[in-house]
Backbone as CSV, one residue per row, in Angstrom:
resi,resn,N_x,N_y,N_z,CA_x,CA_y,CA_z,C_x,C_y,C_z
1,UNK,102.046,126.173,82.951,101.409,125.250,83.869,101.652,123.818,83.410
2,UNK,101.702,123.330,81.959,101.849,122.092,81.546,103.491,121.678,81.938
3,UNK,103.961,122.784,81.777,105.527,122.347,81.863,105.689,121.815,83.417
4,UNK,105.025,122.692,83.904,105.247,122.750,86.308,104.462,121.113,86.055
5,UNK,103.660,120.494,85.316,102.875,119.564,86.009,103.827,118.153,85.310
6,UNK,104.102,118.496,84.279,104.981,117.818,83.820,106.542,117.816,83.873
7,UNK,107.300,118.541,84.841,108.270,118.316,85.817,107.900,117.696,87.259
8,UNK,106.797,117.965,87.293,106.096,117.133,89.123,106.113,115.643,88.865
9,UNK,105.455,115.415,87.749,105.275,114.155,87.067,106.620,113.521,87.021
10,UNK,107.490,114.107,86.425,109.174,113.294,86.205,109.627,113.160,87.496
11,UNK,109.597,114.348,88.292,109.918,113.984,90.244,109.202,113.080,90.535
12,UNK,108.107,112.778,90.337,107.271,111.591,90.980,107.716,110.903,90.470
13,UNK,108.198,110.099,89.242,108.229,109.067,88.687,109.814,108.632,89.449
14,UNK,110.162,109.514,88.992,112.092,109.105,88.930,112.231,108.757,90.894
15,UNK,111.422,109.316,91.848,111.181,108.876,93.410,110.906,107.514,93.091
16,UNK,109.310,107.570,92.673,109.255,106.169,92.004,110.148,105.201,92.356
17,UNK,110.846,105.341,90.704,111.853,104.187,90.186,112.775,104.694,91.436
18,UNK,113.043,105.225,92.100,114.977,105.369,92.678,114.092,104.467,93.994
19,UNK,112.764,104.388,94.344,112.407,103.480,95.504,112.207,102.027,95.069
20,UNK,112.043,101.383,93.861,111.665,100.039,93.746,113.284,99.753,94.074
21,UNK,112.767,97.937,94.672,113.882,97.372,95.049,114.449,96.186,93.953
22,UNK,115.539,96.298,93.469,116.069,95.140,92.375,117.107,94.102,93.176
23,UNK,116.417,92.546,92.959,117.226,91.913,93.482,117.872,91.108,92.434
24,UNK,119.215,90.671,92.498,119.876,90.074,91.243,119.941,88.110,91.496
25,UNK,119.934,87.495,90.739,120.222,86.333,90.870,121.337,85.970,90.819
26,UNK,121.561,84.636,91.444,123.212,84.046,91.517,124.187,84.705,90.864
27,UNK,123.579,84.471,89.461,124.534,84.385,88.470,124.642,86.046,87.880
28,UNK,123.403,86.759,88.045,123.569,87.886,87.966,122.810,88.647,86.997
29,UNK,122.674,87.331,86.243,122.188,87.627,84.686,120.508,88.110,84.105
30,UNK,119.783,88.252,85.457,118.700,88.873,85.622,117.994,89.478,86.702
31,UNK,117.338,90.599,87.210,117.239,91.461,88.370,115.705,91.036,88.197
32,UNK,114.564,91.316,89.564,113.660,91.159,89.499,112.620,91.754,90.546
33,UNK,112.034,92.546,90.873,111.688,93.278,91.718,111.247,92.932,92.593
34,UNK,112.088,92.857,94.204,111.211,92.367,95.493,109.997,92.690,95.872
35,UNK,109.117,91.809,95.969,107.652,91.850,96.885,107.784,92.233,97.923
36,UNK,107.294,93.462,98.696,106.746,93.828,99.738,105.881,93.365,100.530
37,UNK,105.807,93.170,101.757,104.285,92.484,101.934,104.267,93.061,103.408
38,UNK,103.552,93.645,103.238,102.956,94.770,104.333,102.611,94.084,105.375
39,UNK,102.091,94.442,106.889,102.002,93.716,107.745,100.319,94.136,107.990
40,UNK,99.613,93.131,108.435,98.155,93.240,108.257,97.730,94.414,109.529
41,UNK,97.447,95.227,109.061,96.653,96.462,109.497,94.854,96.583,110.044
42,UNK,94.461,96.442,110.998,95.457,96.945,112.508,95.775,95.349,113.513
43,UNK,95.183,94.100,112.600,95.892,92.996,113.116,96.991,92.805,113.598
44,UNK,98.372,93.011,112.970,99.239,92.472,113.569,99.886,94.072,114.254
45,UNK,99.349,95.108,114.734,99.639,95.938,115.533,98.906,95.785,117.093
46,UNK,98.192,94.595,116.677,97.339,95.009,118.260,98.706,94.310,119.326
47,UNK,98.392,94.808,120.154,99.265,94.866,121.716,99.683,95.986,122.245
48,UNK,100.577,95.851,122.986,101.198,97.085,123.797,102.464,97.335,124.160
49,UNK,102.642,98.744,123.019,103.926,98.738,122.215,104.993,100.246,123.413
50,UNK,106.071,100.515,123.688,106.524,101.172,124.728,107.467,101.678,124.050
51,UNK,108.014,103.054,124.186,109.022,103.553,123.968,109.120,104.858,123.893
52,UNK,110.323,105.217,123.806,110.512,106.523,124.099,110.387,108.061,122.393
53,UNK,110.185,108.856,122.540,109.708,109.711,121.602,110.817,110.917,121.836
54,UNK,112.096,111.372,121.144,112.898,111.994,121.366,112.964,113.022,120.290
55,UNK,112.938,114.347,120.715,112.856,115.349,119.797,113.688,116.149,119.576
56,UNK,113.421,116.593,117.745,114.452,116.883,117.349,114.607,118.567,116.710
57,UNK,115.053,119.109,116.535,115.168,120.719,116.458,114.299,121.700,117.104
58,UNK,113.715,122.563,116.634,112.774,123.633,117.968,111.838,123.077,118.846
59,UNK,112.278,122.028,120.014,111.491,121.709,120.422,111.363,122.190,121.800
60,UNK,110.530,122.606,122.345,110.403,122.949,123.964,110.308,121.743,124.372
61,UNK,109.770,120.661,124.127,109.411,119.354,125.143,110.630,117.929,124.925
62,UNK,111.259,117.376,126.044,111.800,117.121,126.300,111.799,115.332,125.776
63,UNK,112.440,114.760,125.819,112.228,113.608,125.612,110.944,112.565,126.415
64,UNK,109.991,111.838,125.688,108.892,111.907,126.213,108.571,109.823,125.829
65,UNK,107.819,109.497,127.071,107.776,108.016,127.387,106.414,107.760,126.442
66,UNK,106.431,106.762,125.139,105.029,106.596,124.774,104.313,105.247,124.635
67,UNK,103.479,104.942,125.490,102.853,103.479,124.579,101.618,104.114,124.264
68,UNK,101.364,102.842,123.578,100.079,102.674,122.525,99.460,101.287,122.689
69,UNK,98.635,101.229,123.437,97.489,100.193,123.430,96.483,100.079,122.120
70,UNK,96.875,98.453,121.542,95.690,98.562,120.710,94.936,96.796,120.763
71,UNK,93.903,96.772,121.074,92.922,95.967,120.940,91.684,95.954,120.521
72,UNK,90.908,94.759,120.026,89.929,94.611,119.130,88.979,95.150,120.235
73,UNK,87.529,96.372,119.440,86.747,96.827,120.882,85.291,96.195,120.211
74,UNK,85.088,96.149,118.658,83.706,95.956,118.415,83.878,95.998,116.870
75,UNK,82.690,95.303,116.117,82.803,94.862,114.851,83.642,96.225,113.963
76,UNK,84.805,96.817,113.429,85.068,98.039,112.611,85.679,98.817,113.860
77,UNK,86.332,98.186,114.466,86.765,99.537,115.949,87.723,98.542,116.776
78,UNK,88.400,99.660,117.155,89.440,99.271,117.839,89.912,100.106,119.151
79,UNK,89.991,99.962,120.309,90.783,100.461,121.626,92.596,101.651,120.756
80,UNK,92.033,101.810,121.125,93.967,102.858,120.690,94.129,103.749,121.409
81,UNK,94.747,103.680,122.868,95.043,104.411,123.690,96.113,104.944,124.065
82,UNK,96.373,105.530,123.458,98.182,106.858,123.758,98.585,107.145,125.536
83,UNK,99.094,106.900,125.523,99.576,107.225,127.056,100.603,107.638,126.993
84,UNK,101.151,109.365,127.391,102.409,109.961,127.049,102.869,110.062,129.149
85,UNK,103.894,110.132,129.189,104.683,110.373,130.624,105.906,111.232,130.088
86,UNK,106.240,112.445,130.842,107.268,113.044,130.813,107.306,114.155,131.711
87,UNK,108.315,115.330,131.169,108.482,116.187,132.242,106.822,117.019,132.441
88,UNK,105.720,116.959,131.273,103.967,117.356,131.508,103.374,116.586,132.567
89,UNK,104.119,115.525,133.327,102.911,114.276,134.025,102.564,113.494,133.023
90,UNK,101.626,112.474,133.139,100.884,111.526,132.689,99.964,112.114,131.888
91,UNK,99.651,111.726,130.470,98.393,112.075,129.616,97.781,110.694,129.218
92,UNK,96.866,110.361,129.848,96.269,109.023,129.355,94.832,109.645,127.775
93,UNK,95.137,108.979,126.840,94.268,109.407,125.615,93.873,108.545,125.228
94,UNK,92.228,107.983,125.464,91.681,106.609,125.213,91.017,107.086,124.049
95,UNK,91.988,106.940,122.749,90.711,107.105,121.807,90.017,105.855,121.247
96,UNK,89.733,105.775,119.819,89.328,104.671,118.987,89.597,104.433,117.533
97,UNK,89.804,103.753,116.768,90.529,103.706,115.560,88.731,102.648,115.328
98,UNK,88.975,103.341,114.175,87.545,102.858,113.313,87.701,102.606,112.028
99,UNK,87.103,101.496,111.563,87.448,101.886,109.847,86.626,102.241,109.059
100,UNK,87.196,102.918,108.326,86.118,103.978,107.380,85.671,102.985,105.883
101,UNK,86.965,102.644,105.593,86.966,101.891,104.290,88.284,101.151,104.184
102,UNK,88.103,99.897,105.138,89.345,99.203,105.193,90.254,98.486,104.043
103,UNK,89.382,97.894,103.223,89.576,97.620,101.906,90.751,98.232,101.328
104,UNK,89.989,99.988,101.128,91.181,100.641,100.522,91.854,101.966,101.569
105,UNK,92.331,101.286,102.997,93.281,101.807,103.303,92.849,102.817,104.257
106,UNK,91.025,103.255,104.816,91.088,104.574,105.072,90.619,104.468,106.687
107,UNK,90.558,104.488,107.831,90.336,104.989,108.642,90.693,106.116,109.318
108,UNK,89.968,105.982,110.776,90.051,107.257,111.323,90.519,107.127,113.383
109,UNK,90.818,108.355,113.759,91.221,107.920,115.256,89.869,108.764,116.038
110,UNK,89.121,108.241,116.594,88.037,108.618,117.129,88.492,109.446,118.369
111,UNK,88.842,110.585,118.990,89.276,111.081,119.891,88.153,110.956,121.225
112,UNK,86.893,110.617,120.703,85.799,110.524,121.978,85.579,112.082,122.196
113,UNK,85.710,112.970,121.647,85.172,114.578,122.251,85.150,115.459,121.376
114,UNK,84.151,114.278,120.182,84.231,115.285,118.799,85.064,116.035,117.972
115,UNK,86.401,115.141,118.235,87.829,115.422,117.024,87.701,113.758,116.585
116,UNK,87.768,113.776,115.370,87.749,112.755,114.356,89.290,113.034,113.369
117,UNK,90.278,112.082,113.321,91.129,112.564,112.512,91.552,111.405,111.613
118,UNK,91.206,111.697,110.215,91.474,110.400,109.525,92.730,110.206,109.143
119,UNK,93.162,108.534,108.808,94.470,108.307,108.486,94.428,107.522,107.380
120,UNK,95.432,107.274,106.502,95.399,106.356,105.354,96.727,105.841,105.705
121,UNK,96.246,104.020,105.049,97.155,103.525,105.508,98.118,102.595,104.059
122,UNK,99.469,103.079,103.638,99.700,102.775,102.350,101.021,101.821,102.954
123,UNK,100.845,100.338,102.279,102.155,99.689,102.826,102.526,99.415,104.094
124,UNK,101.046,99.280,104.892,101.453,99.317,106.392,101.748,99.977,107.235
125,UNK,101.952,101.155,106.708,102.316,102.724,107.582,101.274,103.574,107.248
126,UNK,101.054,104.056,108.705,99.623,105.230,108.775,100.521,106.312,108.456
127,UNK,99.434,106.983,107.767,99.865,108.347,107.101,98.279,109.283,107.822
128,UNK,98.822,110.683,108.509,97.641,111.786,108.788,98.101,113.365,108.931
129,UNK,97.333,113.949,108.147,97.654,115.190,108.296,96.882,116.034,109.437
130,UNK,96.792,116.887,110.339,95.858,117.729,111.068,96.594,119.205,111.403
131,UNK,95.533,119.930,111.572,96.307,120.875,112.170,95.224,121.483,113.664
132,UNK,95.901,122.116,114.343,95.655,122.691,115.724,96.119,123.499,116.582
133,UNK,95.604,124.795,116.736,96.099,125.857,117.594,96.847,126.017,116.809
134,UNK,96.862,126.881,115.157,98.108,127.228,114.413,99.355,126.395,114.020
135,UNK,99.110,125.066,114.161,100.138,123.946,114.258,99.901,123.172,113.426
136,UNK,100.666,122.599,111.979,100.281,122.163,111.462,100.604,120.556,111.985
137,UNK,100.178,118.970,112.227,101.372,118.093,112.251,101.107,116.888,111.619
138,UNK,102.009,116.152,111.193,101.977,115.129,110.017,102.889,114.048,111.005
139,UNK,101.730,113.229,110.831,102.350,111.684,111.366,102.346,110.941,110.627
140,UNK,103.695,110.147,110.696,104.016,108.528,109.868,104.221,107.758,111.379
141,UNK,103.354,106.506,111.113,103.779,105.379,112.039,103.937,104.004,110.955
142,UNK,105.067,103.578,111.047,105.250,102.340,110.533,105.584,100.820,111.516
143,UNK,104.834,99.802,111.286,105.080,98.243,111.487,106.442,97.887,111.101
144,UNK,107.585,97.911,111.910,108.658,97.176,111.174,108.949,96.042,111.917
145,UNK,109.931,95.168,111.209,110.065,93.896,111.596,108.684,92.918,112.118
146,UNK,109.456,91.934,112.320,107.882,90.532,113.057,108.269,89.735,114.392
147,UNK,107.286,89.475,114.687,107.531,88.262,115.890,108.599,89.215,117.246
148,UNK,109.456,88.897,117.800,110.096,89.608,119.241,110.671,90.727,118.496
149,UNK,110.980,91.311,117.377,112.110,91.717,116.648,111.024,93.509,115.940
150,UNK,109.800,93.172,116.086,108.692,94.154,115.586,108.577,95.442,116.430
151,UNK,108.412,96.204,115.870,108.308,97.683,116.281,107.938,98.451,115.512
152,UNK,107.091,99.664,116.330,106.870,100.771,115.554,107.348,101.732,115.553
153,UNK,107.449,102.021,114.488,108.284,103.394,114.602,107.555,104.888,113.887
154,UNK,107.593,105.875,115.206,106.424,107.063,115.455,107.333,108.288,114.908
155,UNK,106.748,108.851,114.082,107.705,110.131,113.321,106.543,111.338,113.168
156,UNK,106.689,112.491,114.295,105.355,113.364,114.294,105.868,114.487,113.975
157,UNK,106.110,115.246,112.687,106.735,116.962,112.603,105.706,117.717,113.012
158,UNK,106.223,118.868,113.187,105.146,119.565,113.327,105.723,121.284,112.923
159,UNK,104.760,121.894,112.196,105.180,123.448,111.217,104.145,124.177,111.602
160,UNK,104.921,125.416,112.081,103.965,126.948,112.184,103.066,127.320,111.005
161,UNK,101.679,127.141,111.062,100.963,127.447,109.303,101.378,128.394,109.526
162,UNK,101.186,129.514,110.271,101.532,131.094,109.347,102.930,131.182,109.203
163,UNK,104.202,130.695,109.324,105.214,130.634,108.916,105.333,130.085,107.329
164,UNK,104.588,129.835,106.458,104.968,130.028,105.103,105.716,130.929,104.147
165,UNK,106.403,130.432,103.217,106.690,131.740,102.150,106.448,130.504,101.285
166,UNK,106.445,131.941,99.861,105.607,131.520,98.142,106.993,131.877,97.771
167,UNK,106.997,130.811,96.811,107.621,131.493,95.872,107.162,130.646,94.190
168,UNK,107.705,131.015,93.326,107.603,130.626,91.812,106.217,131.667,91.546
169,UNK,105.214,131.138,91.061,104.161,132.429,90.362,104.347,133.339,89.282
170,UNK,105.373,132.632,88.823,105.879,133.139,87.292,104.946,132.799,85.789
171,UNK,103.675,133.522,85.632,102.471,133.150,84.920,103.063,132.995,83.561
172,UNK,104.302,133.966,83.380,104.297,134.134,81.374,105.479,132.783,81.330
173,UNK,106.197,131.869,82.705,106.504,130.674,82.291,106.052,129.683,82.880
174,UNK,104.859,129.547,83.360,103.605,128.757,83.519,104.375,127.942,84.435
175,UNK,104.661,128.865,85.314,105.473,128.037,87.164,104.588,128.986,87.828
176,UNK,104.035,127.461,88.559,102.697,127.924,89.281,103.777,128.353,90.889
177,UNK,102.676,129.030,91.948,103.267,129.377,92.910,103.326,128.452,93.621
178,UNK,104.008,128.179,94.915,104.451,127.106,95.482,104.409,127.214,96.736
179,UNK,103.935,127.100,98.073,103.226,127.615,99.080,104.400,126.733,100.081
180,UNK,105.363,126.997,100.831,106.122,125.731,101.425,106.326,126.140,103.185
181,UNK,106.274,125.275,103.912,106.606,125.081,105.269,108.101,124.395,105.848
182,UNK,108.586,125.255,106.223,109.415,124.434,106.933,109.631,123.394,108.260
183,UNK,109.721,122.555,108.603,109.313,122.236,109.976,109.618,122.854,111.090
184,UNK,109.273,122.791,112.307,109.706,123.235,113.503,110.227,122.459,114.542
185,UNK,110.112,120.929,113.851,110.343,119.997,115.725,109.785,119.173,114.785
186,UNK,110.854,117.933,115.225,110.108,116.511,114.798,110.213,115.586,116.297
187,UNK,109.539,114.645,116.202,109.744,113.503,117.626,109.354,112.558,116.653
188,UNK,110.355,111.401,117.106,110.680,110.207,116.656,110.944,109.141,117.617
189,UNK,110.622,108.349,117.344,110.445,107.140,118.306,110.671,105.659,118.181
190,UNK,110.950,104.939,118.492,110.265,103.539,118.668,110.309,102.754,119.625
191,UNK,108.638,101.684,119.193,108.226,101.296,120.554,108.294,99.967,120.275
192,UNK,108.008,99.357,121.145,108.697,97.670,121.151,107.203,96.898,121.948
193,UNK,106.587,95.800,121.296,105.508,95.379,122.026,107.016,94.863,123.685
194,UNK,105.593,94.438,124.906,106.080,94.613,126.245,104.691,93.724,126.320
């Protein structure tokens, strides 16, 4: 088990380091790590962002039209209304984005009919896990670019839970078991304020 946690540890780290960014000077003679600077969350997302959501491997549903309305509704809350169009008709989804603990990153999307689904938000991109009707699905939405040039970009997989296999569980070399999903369908997107 020390060995499995301490190979997870070296994968994490070495992701880590292979993600920081090194920028070099003129001359060359010293590198120095670029600042990130995230875009203010859910400030500079409010408006009304359009685009299309195109999917990718087992997917039954077809390429699909999405905006996202977001405006200020009340002190800790926000309007966030999904509106999907495609070959289903129109789905208008007025939920609410609330913050739980803005400080460090945590809100939630208020669905209005007693589904609550929280998101964390690291670097400007919402991160949420849920699952439903046997479906597991994991959304990334990221803020890219600023000013006419900004967009989000919507990345939703989604995996059969009972489609898992285990493997490792090898106790006498302390490799723990390993529980993994493959995906089934991703939709990807981006939307452009309008």
């Amino acid at each position: 088990m020390k060995r499995a946690r301490m190979m997870l540890a070296a994968l994490v780290a070495g992701a880590l380091a292979g993600c920081a960014t090194q920028q070099s000077t003129q001359d060359g003679a010293k590198a120095t790590s670029a600042t990130v600077v995230a875009p203010a969350f859910p400030a500079d997302w409010c408006g009304r962002w359009t685009g299309t959501l195109t999917p990718l491997g087992d997917s039954k549903v077809g390429p699909v039209t999405m905006t996202l309305e977001i405006a200020p509704a009340a002190d800790g809350r926000w309007s966030w209304t999904i509106i999907y169009d495609g070959a289903a008709g129109r789905q208008v989804r007025p939920y609410e984005l609330v913050a739980v603990d803005a400080a460090a990153g945590r809100f939630a999307i208020d669905e209005k009919n007693g589904i609550v689904i929280p998101i964390s938000i690291f670097e400007g991109t919402i991160y949420s896990t849920f699952e439903v009707m046997d479906t597991r699905v994991e959304l990334r939405e990221s803020l890219v670019g600023a000013g006419a040039d900004a967009a989000i970009v919507v990345e939703m997989a989604t995996v059969a839970v009972a489609g898992s296999t285990v493997t490792g569980g090898i106790a006498e070399k302390s490799i723990p078991e390993v529980r993994c999903w493959t995906p089934r369908s991703v939709q990807r997107g981006r939307l452009v304020r309008r």
